[in-house]
N, CA and C atoms of all chains as a GROMACS GRO file, in nm:
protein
  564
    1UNK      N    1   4.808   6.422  -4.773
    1UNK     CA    2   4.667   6.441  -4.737
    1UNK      C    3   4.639   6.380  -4.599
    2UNK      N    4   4.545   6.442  -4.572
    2UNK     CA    5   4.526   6.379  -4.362
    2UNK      C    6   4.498   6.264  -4.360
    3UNK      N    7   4.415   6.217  -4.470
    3UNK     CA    8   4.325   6.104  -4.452
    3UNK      C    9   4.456   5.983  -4.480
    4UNK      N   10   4.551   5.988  -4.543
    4UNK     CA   11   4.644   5.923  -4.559
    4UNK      C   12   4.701   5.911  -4.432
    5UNK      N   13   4.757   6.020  -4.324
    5UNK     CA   14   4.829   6.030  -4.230
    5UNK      C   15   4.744   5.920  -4.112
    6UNK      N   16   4.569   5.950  -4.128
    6UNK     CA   17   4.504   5.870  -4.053
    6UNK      C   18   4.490   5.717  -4.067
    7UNK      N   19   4.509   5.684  -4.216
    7UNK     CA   20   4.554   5.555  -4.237
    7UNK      C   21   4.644   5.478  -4.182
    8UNK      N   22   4.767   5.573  -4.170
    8UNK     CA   23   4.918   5.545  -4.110
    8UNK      C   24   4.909   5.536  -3.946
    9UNK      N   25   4.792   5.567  -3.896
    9UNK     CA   26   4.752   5.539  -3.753
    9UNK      C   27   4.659   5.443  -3.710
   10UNK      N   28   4.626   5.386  -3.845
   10UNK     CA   29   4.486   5.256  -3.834
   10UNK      C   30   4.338   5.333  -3.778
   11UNK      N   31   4.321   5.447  -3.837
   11UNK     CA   32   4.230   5.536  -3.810
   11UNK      C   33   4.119   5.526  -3.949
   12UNK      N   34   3.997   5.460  -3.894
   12UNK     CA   35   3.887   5.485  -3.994
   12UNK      C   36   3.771   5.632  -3.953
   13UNK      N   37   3.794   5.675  -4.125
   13UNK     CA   38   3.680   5.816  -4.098
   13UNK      C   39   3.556   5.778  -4.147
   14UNK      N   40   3.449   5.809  -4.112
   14UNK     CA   41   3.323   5.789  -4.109
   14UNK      C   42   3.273   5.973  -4.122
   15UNK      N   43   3.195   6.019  -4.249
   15UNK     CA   44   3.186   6.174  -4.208
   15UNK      C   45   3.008   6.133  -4.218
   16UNK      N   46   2.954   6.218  -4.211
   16UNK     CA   47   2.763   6.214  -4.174
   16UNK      C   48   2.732   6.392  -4.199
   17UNK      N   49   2.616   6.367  -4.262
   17UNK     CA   50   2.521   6.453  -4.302
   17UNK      C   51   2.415   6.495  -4.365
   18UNK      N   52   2.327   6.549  -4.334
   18UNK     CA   53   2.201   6.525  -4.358
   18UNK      C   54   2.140   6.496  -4.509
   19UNK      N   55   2.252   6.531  -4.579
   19UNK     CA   56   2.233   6.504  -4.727
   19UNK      C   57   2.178   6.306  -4.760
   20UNK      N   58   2.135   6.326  -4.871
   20UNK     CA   59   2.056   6.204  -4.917
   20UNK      C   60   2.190   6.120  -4.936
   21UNK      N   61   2.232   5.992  -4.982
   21UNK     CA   62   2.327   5.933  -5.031
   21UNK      C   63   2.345   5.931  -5.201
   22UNK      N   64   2.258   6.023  -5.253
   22UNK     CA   65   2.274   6.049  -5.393
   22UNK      C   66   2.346   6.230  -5.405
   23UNK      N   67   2.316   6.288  -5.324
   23UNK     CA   68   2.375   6.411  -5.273
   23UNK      C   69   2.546   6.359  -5.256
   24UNK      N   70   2.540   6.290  -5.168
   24UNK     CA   71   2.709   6.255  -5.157
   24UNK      C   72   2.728   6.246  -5.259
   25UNK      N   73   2.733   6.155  -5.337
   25UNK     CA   74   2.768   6.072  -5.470
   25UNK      C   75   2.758   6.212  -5.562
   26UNK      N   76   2.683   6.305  -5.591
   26UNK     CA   77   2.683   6.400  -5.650
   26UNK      C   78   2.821   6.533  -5.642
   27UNK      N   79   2.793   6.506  -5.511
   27UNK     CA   80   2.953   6.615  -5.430
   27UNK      C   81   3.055   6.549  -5.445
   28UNK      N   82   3.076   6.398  -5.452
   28UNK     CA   83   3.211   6.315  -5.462
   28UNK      C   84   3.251   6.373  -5.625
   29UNK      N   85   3.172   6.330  -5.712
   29UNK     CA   86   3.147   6.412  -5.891
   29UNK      C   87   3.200   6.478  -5.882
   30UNK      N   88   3.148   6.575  -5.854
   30UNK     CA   89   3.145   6.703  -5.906
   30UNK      C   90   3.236   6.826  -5.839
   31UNK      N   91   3.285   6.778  -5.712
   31UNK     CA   92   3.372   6.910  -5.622
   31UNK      C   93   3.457   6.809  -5.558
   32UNK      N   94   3.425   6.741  -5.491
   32UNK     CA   95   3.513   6.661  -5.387
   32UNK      C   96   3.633   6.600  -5.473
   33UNK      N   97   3.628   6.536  -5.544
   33UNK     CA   98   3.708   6.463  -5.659
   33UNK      C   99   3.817   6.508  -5.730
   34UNK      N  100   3.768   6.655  -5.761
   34UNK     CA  101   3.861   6.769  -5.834
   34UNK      C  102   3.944   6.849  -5.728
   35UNK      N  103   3.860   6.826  -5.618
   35UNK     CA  104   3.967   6.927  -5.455
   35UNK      C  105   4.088   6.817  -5.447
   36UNK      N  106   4.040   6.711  -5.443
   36UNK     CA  107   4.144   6.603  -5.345
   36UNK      C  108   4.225   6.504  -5.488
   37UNK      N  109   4.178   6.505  -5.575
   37UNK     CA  110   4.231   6.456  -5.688
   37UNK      C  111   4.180   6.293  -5.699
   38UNK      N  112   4.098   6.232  -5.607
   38UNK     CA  113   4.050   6.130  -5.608
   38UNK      C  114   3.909   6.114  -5.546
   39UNK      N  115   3.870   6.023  -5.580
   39UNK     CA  116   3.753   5.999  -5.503
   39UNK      C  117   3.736   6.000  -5.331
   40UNK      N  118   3.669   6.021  -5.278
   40UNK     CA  119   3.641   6.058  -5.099
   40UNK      C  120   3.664   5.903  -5.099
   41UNK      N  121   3.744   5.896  -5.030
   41UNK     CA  122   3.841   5.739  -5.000
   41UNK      C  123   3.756   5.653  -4.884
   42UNK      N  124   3.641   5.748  -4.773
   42UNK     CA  125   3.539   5.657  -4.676
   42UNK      C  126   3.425   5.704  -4.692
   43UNK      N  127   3.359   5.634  -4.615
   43UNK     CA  128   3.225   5.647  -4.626
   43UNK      C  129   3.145   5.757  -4.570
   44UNK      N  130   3.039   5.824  -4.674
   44UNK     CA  131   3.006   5.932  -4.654
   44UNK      C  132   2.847   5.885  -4.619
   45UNK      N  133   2.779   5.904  -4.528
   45UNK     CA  134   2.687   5.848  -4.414
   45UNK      C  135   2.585   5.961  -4.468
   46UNK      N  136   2.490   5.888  -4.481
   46UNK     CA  137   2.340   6.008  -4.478
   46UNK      C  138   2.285   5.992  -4.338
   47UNK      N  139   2.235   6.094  -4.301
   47UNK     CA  140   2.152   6.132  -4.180
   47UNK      C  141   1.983   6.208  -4.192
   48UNK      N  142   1.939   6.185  -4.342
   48UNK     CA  143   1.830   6.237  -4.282
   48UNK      C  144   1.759   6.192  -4.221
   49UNK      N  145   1.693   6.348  -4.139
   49UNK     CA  146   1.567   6.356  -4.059
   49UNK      C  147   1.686   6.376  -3.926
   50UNK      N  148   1.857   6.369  -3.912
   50UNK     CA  149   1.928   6.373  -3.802
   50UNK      C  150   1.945   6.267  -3.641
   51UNK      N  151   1.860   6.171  -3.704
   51UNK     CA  152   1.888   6.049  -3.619
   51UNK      C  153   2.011   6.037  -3.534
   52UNK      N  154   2.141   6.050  -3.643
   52UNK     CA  155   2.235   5.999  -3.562
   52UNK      C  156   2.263   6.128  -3.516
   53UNK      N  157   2.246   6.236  -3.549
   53UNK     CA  158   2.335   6.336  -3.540
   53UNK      C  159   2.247   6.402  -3.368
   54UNK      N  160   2.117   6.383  -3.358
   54UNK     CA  161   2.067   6.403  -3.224
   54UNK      C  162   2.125   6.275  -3.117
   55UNK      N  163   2.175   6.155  -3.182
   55UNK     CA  164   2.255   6.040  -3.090
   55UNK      C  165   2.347   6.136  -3.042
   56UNK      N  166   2.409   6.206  -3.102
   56UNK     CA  167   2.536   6.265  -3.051
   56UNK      C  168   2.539   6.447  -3.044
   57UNK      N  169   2.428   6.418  -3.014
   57UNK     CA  170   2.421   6.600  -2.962
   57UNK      C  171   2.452   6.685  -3.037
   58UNK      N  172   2.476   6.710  -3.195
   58UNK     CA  173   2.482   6.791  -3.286
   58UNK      C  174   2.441   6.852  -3.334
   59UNK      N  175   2.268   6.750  -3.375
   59UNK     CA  176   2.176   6.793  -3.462
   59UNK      C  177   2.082   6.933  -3.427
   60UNK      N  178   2.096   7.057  -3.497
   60UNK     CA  179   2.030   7.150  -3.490
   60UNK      C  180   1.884   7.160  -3.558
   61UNK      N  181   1.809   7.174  -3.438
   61UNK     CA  182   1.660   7.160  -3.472
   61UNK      C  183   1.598   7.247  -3.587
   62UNK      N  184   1.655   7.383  -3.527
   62UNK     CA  185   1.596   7.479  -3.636
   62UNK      C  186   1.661   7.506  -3.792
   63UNK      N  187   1.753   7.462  -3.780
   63UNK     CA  188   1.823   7.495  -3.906
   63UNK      C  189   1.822   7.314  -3.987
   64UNK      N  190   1.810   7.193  -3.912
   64UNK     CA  191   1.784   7.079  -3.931
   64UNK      C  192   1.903   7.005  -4.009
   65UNK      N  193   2.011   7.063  -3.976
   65UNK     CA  194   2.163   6.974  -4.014
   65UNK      C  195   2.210   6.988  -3.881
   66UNK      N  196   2.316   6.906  -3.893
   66UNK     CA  197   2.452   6.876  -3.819
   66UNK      C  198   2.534   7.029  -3.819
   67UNK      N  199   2.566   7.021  -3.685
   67UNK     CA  200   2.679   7.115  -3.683
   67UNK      C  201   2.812   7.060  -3.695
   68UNK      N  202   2.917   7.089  -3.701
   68UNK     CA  203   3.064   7.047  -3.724
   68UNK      C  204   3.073   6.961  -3.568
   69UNK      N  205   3.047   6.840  -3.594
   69UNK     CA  206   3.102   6.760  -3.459
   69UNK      C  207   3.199   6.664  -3.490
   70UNK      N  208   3.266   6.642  -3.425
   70UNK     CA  209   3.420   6.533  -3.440
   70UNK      C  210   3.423   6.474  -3.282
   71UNK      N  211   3.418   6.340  -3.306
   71UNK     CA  212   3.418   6.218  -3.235
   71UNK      C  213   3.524   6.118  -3.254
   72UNK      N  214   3.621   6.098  -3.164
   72UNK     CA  215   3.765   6.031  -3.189
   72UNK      C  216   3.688   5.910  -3.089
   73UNK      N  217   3.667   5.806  -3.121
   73UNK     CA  218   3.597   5.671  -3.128
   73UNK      C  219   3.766   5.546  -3.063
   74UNK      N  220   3.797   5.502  -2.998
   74UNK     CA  221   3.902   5.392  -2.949
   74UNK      C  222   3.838   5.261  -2.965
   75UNK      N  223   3.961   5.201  -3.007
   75UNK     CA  224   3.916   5.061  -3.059
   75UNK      C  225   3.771   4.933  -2.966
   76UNK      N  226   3.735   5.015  -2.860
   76UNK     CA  227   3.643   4.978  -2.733
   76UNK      C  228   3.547   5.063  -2.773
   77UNK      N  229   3.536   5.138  -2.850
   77UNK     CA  230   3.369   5.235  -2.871
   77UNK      C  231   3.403   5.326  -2.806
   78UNK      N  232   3.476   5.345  -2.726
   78UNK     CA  233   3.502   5.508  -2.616
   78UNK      C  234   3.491   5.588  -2.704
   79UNK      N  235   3.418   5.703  -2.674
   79UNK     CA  236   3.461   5.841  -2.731
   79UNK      C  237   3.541   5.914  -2.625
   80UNK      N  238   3.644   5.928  -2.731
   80UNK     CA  239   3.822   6.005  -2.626
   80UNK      C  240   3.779   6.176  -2.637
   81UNK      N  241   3.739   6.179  -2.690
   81UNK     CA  242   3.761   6.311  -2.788
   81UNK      C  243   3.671   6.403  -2.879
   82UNK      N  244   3.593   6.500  -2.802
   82UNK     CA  245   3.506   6.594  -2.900
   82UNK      C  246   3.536   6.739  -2.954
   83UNK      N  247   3.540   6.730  -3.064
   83UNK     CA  248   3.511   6.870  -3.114
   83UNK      C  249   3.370   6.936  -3.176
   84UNK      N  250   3.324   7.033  -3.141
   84UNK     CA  251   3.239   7.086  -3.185
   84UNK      C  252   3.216   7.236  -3.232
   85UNK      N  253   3.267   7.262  -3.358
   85UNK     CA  254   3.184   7.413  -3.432
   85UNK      C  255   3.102   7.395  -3.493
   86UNK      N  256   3.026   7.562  -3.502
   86UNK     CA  257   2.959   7.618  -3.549
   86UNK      C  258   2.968   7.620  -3.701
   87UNK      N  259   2.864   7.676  -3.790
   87UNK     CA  260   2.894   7.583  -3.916
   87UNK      C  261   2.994   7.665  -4.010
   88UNK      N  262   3.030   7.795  -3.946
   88UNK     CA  263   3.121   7.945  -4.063
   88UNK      C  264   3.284   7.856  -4.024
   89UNK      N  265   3.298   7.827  -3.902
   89UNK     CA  266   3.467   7.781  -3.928
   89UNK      C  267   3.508   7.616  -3.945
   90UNK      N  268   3.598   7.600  -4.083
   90UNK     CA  269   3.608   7.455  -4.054
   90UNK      C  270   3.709   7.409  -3.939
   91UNK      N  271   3.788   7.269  -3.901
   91UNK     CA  272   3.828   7.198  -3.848
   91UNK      C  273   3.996   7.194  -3.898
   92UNK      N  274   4.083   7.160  -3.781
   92UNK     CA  275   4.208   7.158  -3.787
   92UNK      C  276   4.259   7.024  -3.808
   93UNK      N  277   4.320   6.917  -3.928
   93UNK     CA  278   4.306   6.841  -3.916
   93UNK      C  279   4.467   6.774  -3.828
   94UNK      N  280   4.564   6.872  -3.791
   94UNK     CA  281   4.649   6.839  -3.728
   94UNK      C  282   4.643   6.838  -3.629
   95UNK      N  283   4.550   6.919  -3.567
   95UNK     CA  284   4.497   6.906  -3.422
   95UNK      C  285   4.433   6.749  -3.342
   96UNK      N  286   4.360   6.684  -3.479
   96UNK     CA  287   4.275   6.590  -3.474
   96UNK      C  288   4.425   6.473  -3.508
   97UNK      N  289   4.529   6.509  -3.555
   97UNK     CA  290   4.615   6.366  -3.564
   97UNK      C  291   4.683   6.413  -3.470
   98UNK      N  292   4.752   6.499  -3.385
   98UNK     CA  293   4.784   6.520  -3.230
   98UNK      C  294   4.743   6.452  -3.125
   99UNK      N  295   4.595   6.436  -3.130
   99UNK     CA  296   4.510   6.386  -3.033
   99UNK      C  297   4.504   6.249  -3.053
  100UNK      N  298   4.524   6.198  -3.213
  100UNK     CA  299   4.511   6.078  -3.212
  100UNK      C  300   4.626   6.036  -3.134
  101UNK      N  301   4.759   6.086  -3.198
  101UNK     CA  302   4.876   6.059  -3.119
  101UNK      C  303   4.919   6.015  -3.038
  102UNK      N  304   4.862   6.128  -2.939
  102UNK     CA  305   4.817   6.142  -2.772
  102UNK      C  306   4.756   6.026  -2.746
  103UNK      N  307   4.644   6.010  -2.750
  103UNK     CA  308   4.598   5.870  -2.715
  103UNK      C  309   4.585   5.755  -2.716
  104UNK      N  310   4.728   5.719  -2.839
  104UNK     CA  311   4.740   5.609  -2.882
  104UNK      C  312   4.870   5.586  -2.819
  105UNK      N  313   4.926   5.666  -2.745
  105UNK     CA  314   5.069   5.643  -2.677
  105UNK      C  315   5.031   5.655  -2.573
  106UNK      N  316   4.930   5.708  -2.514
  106UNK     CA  317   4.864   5.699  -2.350
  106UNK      C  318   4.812   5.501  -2.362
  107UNK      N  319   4.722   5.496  -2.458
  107UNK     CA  320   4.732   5.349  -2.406
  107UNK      C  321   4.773   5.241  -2.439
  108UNK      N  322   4.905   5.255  -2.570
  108UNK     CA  323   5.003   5.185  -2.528
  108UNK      C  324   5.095   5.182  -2.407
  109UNK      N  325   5.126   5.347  -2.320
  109UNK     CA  326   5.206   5.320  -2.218
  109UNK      C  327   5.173   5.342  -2.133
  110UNK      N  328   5.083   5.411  -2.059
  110UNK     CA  329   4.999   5.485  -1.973
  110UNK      C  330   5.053   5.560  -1.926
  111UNK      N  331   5.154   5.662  -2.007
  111UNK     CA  332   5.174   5.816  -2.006
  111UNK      C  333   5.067   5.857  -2.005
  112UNK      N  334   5.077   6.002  -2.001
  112UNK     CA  335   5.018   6.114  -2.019
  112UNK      C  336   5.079   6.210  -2.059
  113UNK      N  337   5.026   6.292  -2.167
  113UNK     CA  338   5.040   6.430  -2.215
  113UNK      C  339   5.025   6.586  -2.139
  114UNK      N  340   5.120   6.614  -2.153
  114UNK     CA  341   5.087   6.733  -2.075
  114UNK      C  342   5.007   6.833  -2.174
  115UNK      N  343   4.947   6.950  -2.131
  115UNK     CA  344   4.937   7.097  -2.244
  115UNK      C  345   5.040   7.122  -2.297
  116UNK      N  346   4.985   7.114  -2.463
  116UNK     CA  347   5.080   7.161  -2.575
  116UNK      C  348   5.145   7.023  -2.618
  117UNK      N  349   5.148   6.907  -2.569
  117UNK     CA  350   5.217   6.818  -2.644
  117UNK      C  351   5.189   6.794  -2.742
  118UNK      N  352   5.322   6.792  -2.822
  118UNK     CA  353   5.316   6.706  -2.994
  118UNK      C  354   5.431   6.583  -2.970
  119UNK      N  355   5.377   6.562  -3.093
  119UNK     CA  356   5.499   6.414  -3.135
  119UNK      C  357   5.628   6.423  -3.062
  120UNK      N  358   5.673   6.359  -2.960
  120UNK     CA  359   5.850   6.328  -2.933
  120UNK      C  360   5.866   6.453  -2.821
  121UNK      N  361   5.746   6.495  -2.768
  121UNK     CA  362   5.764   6.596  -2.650
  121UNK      C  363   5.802   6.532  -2.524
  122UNK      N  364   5.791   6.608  -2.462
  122UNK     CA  365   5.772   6.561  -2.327
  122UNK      C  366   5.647   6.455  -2.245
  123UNK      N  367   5.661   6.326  -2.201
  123UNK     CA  368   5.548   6.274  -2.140
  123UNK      C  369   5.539   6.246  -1.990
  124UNK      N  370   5.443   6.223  -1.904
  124UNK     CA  371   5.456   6.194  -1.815
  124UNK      C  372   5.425   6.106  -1.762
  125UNK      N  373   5.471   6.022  -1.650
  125UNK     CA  374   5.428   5.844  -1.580
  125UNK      C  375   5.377   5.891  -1.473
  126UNK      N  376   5.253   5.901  -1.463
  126UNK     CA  377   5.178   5.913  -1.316
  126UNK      C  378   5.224   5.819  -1.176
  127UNK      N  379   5.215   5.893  -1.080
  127UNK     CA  380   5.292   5.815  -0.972
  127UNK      C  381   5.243   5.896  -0.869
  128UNK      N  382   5.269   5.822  -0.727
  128UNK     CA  383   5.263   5.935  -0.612
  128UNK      C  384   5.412   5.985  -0.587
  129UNK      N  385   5.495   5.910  -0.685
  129UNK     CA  386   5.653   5.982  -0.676
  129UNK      C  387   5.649   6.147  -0.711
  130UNK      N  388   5.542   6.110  -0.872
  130UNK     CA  389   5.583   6.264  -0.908
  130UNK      C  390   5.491   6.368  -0.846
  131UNK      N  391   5.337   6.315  -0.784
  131UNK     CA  392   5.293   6.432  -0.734
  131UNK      C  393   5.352   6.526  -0.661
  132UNK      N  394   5.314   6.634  -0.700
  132UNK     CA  395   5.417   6.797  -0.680
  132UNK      C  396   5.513   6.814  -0.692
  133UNK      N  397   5.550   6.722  -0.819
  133UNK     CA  398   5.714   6.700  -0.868
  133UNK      C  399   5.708   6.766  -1.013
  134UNK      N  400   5.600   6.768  -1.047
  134UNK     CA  401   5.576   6.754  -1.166
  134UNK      C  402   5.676   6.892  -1.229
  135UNK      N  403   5.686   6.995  -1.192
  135UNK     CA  404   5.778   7.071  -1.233
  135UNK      C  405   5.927   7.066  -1.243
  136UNK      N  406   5.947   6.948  -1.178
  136UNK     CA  407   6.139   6.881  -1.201
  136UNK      C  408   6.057   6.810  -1.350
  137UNK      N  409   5.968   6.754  -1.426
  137UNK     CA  410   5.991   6.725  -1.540
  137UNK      C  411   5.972   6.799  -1.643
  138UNK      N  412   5.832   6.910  -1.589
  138UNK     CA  413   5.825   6.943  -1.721
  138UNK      C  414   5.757   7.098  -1.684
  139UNK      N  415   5.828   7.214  -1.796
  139UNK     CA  416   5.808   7.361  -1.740
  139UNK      C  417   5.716   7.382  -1.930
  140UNK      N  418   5.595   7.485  -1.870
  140UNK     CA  419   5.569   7.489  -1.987
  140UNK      C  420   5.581   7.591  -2.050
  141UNK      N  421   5.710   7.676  -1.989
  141UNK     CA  422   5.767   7.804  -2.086
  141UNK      C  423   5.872   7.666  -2.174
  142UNK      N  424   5.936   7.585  -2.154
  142UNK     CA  425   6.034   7.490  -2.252
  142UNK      C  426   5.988   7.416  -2.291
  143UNK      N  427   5.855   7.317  -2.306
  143UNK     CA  428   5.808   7.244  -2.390
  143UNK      C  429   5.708   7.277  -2.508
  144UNK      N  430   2.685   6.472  -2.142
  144UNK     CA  431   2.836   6.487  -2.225
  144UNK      C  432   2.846   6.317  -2.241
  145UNK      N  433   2.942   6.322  -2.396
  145UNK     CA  434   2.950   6.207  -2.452
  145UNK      C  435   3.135   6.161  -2.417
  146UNK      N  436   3.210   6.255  -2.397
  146UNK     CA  437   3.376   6.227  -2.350
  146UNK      C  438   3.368   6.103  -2.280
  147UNK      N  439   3.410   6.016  -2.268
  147UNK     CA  440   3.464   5.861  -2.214
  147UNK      C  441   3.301   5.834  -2.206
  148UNK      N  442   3.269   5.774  -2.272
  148UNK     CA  443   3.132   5.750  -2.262
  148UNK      C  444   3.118   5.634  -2.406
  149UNK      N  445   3.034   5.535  -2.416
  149UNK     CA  446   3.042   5.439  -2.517
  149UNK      C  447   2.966   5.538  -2.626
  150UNK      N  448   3.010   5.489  -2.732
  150UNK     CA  449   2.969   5.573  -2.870
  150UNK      C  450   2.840   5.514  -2.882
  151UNK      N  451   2.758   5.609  -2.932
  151UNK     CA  452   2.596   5.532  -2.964
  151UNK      C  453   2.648   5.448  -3.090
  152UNK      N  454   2.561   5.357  -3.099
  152UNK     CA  455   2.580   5.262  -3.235
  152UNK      C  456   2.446   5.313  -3.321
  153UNK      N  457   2.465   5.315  -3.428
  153UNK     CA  458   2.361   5.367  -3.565
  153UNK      C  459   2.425   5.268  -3.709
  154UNK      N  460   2.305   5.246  -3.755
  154UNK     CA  461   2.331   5.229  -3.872
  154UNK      C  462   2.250   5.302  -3.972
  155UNK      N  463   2.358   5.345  -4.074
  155UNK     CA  464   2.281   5.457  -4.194
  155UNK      C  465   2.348   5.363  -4.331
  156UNK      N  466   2.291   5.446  -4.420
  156UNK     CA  467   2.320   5.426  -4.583
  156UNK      C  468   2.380   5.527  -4.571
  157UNK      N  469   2.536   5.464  -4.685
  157UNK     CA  470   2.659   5.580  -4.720
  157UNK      C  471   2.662   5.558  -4.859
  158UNK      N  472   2.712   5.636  -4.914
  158UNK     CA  473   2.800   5.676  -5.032
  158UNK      C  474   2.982   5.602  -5.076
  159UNK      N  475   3.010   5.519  -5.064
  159UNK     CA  476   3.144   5.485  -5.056
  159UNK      C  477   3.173   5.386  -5.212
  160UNK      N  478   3.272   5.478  -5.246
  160UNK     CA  479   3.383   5.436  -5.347
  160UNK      C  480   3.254   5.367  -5.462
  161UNK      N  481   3.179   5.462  -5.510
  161UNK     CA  482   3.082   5.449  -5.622
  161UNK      C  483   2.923   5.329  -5.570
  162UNK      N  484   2.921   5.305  -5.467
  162UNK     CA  485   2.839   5.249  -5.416
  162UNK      C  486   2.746   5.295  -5.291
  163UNK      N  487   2.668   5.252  -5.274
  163UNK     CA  488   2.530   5.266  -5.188
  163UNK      C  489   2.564   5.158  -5.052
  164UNK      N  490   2.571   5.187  -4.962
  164UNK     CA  491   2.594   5.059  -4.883
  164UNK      C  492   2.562   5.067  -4.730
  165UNK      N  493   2.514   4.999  -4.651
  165UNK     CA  494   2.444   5.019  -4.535
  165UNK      C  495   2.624   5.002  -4.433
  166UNK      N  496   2.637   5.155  -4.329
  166UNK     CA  497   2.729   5.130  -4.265
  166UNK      C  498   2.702   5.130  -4.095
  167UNK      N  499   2.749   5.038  -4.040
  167UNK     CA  500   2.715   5.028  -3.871
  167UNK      C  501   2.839   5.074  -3.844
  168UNK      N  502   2.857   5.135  -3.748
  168UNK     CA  503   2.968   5.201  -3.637
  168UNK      C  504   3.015   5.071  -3.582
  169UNK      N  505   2.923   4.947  -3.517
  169UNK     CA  506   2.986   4.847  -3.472
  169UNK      C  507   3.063   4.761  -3.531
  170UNK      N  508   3.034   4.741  -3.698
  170UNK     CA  509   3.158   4.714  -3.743
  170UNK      C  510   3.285   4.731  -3.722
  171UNK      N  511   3.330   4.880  -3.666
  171UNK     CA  512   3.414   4.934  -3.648
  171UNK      C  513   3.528   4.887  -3.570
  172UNK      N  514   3.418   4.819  -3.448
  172UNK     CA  515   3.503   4.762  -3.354
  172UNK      C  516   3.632   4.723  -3.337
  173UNK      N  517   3.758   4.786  -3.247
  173UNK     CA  518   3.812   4.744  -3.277
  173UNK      C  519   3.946   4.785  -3.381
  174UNK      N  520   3.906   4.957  -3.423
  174UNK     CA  521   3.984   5.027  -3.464
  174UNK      C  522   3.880   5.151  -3.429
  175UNK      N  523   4.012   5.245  -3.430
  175UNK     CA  524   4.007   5.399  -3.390
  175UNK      C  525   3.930   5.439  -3.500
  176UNK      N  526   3.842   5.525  -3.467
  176UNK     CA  527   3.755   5.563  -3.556
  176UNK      C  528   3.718   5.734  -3.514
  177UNK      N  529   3.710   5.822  -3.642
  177UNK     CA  530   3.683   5.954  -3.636
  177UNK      C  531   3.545   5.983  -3.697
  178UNK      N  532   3.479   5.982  -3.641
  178UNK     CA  533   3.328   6.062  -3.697
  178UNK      C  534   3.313   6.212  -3.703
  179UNK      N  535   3.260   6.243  -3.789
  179UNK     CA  536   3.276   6.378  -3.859
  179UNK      C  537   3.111   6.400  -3.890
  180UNK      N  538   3.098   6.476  -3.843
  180UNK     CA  539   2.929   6.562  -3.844
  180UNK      C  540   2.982   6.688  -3.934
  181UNK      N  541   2.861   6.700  -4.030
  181UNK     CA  542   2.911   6.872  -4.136
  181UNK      C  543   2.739   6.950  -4.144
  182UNK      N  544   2.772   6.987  -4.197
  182UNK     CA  545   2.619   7.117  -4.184
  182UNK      C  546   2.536   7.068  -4.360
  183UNK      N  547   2.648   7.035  -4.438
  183UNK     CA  548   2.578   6.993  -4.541
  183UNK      C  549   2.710   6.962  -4.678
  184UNK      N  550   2.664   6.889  -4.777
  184UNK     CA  551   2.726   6.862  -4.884
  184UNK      C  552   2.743   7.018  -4.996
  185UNK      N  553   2.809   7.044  -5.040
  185UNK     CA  554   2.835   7.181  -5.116
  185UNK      C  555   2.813   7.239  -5.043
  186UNK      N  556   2.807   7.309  -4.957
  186UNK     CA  557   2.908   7.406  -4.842
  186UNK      C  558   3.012   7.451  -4.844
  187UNK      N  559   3.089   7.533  -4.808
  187UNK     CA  560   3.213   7.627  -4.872
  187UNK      C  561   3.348   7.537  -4.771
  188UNK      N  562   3.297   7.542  -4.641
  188UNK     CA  563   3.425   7.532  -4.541
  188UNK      C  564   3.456   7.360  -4.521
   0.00000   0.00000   0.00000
């Protein structure tokens, strides 16, 4: 399960929505519980009236929920990282542990990722060595 | 735009592990954290 994989990265999820906190507790019951085989393992955040969700540019006025927003948060409060859909498609959650990836090996080493990196790819050490070198390391028909 | 930008801090009431409980983002501090915005509870996707 992802939420396990995000554990294994020291990654806390926080999800939000406009539902009451008896609404959660109702969806943990009754659907959530039986999908995942356990109880929703973090904390499920009420937002009515969309407080937080207009903090972070989500909240849709006319329809008065949250749209699908994802906020990758660094141990400093930074937000690294946004995703935002519309409410018909859900979210990739390997995409979202990629990125964690990515940015947790950028600032342990101060690599950088090129396009398309995954786990154990190719990285790069910024320098004025490699400017306009960058193609002696890395071609992105082979990575 | 919110990209490298400090996360707003909020505190709400959550739902967690059979309890009611007031959660701040600033707690957080200090670990990587994923916030997740949804359209609503019983929803399909």
């Amino acid at each position: 399960m992802s939420y396990d994989k995000l554990q294994a990265l020291n990654v806390e999820v926080l999800s939000v929505s406009t539902d009451s906190v008896h609404s959660h507790k109702i969806w943990n019951e009754t659907e959530l519980s039986k999908m995942v085989g356990n109880d929703i393992p973090f904390p499920m955040v009420s937002d009515q009236g969309g407080t937080i969700g207009r903090l972070y540019d989500v909240y849709n006025e006319e329809a008065g929920v949250n749209v699908r927003g994802r906020f990758l948060i660094d141990p400093e409060g930074i937000i690294q990282a946004v995703e935002v859909l519309s409410p018909p498609v859900g979210r990739n959650p390997e995409e979202l542990l990629r990125q964690i990836k990515a940015y947790q090996h950028h600032q342990k080493t101060g690599e950088v990722m090129p396009s398309g990196w995954t786990e154990g790819g190719t990285t790069l050490k910024p320098s004025p060595a490699l400017t306009g070198k960058v193609w002696k390391e890395w071609n992105p028909h082979k990575h | 735009m919110l990209v490298t930008k400090k996360a707003p801090d909020f505190t709400g009431m959550a739902f967690h592990q059979g309890k009611y409980k007031k959660v701040s983002l600033e707690d957080y501090r200090g670990k990587w954290v994923v916030l997740c915005f949804y359209p609503g509870d019983f929803t399909f996707v």
